[in-house]
N, C-alpha and C positions, 0 to 999 in steps of 0.2 A: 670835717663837718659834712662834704659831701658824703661817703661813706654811711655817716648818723641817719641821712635822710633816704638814702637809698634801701637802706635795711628797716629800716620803719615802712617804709614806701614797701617793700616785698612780701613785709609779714602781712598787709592789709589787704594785699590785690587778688585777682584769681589769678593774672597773666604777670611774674612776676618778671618774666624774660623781659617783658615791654616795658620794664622801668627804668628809666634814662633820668640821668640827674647831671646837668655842666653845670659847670661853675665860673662867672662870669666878673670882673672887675668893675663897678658900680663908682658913685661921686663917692657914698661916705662909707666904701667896705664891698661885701661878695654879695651878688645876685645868685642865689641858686634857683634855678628853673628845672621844675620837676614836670616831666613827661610821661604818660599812662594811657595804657591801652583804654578810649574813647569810653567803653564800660565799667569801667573802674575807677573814671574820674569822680563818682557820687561816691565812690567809698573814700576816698580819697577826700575829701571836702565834709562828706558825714551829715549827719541833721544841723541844718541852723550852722554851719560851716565848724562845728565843734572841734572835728577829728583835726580838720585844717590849723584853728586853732591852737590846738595841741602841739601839734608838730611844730609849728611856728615859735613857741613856749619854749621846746627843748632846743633847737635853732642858738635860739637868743642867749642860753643858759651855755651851749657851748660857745658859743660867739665870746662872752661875756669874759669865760676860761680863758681863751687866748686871745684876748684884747684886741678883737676886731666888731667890725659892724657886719651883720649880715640880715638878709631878706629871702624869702621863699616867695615866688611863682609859681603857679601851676598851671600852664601853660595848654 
């Protein structure tokens, strides 16, 4: 799942070097906190938090695949 979000996270940024993604153990499953270069956080979040949205969507769908709980940050 990390991996999912880092390469979503890449294709969207201009600075794709500065995408940082841990993965963190949480009460009900994985915290992933997504890190981006300070100019790239609007892209990253999108109009009206859409793009955010989304990604959070596909998160969930993998999570779902292998029966865990997970959540995204963006930190």
């Amino acid at each position: 799942m990390k991996e999912l979000i880092e390469y979503i996270a890449r294709a969207i940024v201009d600075n794709p070097d500065e995408v940082k993604v841990t993965e963190e153990p949480g009460e009900n499953g994985v915290i992933l906190k997504l890190e981006v270069a300070l100019e790239d956080k609007g892209k990253v979040i999108g109009k009206q938090g859409q793009t955010a949205r989304a990604i959070r969507t596909l998160l969930r769908i993998a999570a779902v695949k292998r029966n865990v709980r997970a959540a995204l940050e963006i930190v």
